[in-house]
C-alpha positions in Angstrom: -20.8 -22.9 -61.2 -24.0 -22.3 -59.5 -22.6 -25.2 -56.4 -19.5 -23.3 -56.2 -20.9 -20.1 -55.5 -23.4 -21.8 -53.6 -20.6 -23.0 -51.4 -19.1 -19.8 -50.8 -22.2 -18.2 -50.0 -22.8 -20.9 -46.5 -19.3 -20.3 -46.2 -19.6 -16.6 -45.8 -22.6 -17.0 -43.7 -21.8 -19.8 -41.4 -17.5 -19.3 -41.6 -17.8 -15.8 -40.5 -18.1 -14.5 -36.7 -20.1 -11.6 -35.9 -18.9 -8.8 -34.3 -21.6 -9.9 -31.2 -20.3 -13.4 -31.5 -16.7 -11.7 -31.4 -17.3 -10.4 -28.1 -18.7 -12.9 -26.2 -15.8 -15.2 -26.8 -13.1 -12.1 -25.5 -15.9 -12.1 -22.3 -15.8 -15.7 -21.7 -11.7 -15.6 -22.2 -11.7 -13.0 -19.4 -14.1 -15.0 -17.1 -12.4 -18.1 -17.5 -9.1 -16.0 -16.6 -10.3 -14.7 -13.1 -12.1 -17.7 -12.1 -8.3 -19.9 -12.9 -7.0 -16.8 -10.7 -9.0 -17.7 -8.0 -7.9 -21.3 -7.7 -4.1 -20.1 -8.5 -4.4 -22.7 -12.2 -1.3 -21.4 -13.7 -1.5 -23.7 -16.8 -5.2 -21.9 -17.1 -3.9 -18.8 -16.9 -1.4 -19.0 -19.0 -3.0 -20.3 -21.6 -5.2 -17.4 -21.2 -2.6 -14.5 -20.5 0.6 -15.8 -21.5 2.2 -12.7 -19.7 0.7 -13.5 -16.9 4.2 -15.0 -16.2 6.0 -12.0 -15.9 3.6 -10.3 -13.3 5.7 -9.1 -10.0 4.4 -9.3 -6.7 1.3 -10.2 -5.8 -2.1 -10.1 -7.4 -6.1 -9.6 -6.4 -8.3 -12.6 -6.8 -11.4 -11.2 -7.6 -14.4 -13.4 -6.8 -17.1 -11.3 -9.0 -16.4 -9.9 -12.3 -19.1 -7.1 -14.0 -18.1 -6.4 -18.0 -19.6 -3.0 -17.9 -18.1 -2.5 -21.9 -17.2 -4.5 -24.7 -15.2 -2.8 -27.8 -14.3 -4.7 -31.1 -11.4 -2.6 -32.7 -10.7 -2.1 -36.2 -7.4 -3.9 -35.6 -9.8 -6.9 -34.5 -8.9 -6.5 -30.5 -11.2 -6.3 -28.1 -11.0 -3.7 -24.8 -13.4 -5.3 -21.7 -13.7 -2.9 -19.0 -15.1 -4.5 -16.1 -16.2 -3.8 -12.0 -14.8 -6.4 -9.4 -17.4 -6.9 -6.2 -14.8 -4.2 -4.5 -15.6 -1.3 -6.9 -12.3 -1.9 -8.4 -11.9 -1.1 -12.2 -10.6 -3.7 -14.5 -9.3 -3.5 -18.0 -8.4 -6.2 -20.3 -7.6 -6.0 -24.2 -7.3 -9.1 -26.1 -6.3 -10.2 -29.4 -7.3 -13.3 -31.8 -3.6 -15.8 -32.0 -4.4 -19.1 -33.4 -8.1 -18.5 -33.9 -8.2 -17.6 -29.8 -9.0 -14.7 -28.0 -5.8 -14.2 -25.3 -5.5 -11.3 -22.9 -2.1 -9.3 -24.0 -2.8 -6.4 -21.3 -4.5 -5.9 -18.2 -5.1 -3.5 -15.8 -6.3 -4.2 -12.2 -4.9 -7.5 -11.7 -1.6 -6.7 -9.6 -2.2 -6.1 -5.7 0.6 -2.8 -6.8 -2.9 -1.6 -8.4 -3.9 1.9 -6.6 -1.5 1.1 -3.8 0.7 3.1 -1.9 3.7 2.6 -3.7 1.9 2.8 -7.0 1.0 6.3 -6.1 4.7 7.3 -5.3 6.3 5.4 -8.0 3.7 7.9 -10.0 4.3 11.2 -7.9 7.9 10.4 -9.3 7.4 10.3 -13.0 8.0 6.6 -13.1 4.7 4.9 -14.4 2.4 7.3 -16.8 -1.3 6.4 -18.0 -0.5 3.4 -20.4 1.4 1.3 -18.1 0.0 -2.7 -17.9 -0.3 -4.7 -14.7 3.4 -6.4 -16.1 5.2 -3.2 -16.9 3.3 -1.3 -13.5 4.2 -4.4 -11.1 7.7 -4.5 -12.4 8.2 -0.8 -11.5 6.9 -0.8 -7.9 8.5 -4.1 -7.7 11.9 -2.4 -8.6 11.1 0.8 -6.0 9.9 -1.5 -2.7 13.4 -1.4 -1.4 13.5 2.5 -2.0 10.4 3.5 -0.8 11.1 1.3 2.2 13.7 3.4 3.1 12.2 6.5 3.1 9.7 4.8 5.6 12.7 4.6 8.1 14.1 7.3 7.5 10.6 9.7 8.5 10.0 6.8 11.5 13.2 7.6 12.6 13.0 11.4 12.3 9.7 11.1 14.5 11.3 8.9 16.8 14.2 11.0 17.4 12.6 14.3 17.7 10.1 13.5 19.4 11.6 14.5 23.1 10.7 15.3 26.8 10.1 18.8 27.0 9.4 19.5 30.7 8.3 17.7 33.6 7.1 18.9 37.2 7.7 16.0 39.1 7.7 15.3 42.9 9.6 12.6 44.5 8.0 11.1 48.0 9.2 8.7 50.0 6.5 6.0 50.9 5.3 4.3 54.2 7.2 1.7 53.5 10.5 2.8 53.5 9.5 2.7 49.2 10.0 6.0 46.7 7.6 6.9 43.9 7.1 10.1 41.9 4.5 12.1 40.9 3.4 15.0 38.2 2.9 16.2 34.6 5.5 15.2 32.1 5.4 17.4 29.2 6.6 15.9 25.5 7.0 17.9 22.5 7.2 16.7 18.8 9.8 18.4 17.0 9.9 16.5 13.8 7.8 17.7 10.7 4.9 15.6 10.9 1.8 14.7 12.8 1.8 11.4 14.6 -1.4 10.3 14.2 -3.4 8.9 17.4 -3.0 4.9 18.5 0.2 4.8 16.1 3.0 5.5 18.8 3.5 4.6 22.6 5.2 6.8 24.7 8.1 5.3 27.2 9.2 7.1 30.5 12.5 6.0 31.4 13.5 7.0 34.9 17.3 7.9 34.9 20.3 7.6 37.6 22.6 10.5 38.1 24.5 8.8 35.7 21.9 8.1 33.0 21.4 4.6 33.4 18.0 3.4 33.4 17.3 2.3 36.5 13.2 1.6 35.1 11.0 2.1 32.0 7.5 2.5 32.9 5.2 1.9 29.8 1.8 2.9 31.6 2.3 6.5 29.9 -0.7 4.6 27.4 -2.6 8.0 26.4 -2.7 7.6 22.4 -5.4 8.1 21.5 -5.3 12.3 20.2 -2.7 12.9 17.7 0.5 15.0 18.0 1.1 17.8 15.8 4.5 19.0 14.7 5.6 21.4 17.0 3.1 20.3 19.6 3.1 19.2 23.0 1.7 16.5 25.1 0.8 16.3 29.0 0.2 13.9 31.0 0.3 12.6 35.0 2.5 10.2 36.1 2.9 8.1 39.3 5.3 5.4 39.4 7.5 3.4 42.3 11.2 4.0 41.9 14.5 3.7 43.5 16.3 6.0 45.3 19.0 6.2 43.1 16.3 8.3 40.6 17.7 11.9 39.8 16.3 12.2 36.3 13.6 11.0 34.0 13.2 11.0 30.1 11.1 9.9 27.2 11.1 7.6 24.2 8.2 7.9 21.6 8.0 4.1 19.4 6.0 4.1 16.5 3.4 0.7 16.5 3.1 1.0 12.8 3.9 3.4 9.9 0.5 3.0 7.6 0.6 7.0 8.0 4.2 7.0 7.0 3.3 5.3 3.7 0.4 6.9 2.8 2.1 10.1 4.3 4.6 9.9 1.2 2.3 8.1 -1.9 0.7 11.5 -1.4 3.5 14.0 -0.7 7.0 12.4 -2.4 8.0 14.5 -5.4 10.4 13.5 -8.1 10.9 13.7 -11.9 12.0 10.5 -14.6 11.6 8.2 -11.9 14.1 10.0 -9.1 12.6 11.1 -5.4 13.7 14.7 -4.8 14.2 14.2 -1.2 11.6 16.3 -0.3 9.5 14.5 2.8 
C-alpha cells in the first residue's frame, strides 16, 4: 500500500506540468511558428497552426518576436501577446490537442492587418473586435474587388473635373518662319478632393480649330503644392506649335492613388458590411 501511494505521489510531482512549465511550451510553439514563417515551411507551420491553411492573401514575416505577456486560462489555453521589431502587436491563443500546444487564433499575421482596406472593411460594419487573422483576411479578401472600384471611381472624378479654367496666352511667330505660345494657363479642381502634391501631372494639349490635338506638351511638371477642391493652379507656358493652333486644353493624370486609398479607409461609411456611397 505504502509503494502504491508512493507511486502516485512521483507521479503527481514529476507527471504534472506547472503552470510556468505550461507557458514556456505555448512561447516556444509560437517562436517556432514565426521562424517556419520566415522560411515559408508550410509542413512547420501547419503543424503549428493548422489554420494557417485558410489564411487569404498575403502575410508579414516577422524577423523578431517580443512575448510581452503570457496567460494560462482556466480552460487550460494560453493568450501570448507579443511586439514584432516593427512595433506591430501580435496575438496568439493556443490550446493543448494531443499533449501539444497549437495556435487556434492569431492576430497580426495577415499583411490585411491595420491596412487600408482593413480600416474600410471596418468603417463598414464588416469585421468587429474579435475577428482572427483567418476570418479578418477572408473579409478584406472578399472586399479587394469592391474597394478597388471605389478607387476608380474618385480617380476618375479627379481626373474628369479637374479642367482648364483660363488661359492668357500669346501666339508669336518665330525668326524662323516657326510659331510658339506664350502665358499663364490657369487650371481649376472641381472635383471634391484635394490632390495631393507629386501625385498627378498636368498635360497641355494644344488643339486645332477642330479639336484635334495637333501636340501634348508634358513640361507643365509643377507638382509639387497640392490642389484643393475648388482651387486653382497657374502656371507659364512656352511651347513651339503649328500654325494650325486655335485652342489649347488640359488633362490632369493621377501617378498613383495611395491618397485615394487612404482617402477612403478613413472616410467610407457603411453599416452590416454595405458602403453607403458616401466618398
Amino acid at each position: 500500500m505504502k509503494n502504491l501511494l508512493y507511486i502516485l505521489i512521483i507521479i503527481v510531482l514529476f507527471g504534472c506540468e506547472s503552470e510556468e512549465q505550461k507557458k514556456q511550451k505555448a512561447k516556444e510553439v509560437v517562436q517556432e511558428l514565426i521562424s517556419n514563417i520566415q522560411i515559408d515551411n508550410y509542413e512547420s507551420v501547419f503543424k503549428y497552426y493548422p489554420t494557417f491553411r485558410n489564411l487569404k492573401g498575403k502575410y508579414w514575416k516577422h524577423k523578431i518576436l517580443d512575448i510581452t505577456s503570457t496567460i494560462l486560462k482556466d480552460d487550460g489555453t494560453v493568450e501570448i501577446f507579443a511586439t514584432s521589431n516593427n512595433d506591430d502587436q501580435l496575438f496568439f491563443l493556443l490550446k493543448k490537442m494531443d499533449d501539444t500546444y497549437m495556435v487556434v487564433k492569431s492576430k497580426g499575421i495577415s499583411s490585411y492587418s491595420n491596412s487600408n482596406i482593413y480600416k474600410y472593411c471596418k468603417n463598414i460594419g464588416c469585421i468587429g473586435i474579435t475577428e482572427s487573422d483567418i476570418e479578418m483576411s477572408r473579409i478584406c479578401n472578399n472586399k479587394e474587388d469592391e474597394f478597388k472600384r471605389i478607387v476608380s471611381s474618385i480617380k476618375y472624378e479627379i481626373e474628369e473635373k479637374t479642367r482648364l479654367e483660363s488661359h492668357a496666352l500669346e501666339i508669336k511667330k518665330g525668326g524662323f518662319g516657326n510659331y510658339y505660345a506664350f502665358g499663364n494657363i490657369t487650371i481649376k479642381n472641381y472635383s471634391r478632393f484635394t490632390i495631393p502634391a507629386y501625385s498627378y501631372k498636368i498635360y497641355v494639349n494644344y488643339l486645332d480649330i477642330n479639336d484635334n490635338v495637333l501636340f501634348t506638351s508634358e513640361n507643365f511638371s509643377d507638382n509639387y503644392s497640392d490642389i484643393g477642391f475648388n482651387q486653382s493652379k497657374t502656371q507659364h507656358v512656352m511651347q513651339d506649335i503649328s500654325s494650325k493652333f486655335r485652342k489649347v486644353d488640359i488633362s490632369l493624370k493621377l501617378l498613383n492613388t495611395e491618397f485615394i486609398d487612404k482617402l477612403i479607409a478613413e472616410y467610407a461609411e457603411g453599416g452590416s458590411c454595405i458602403y453607403s456611397d458616401n466618398l
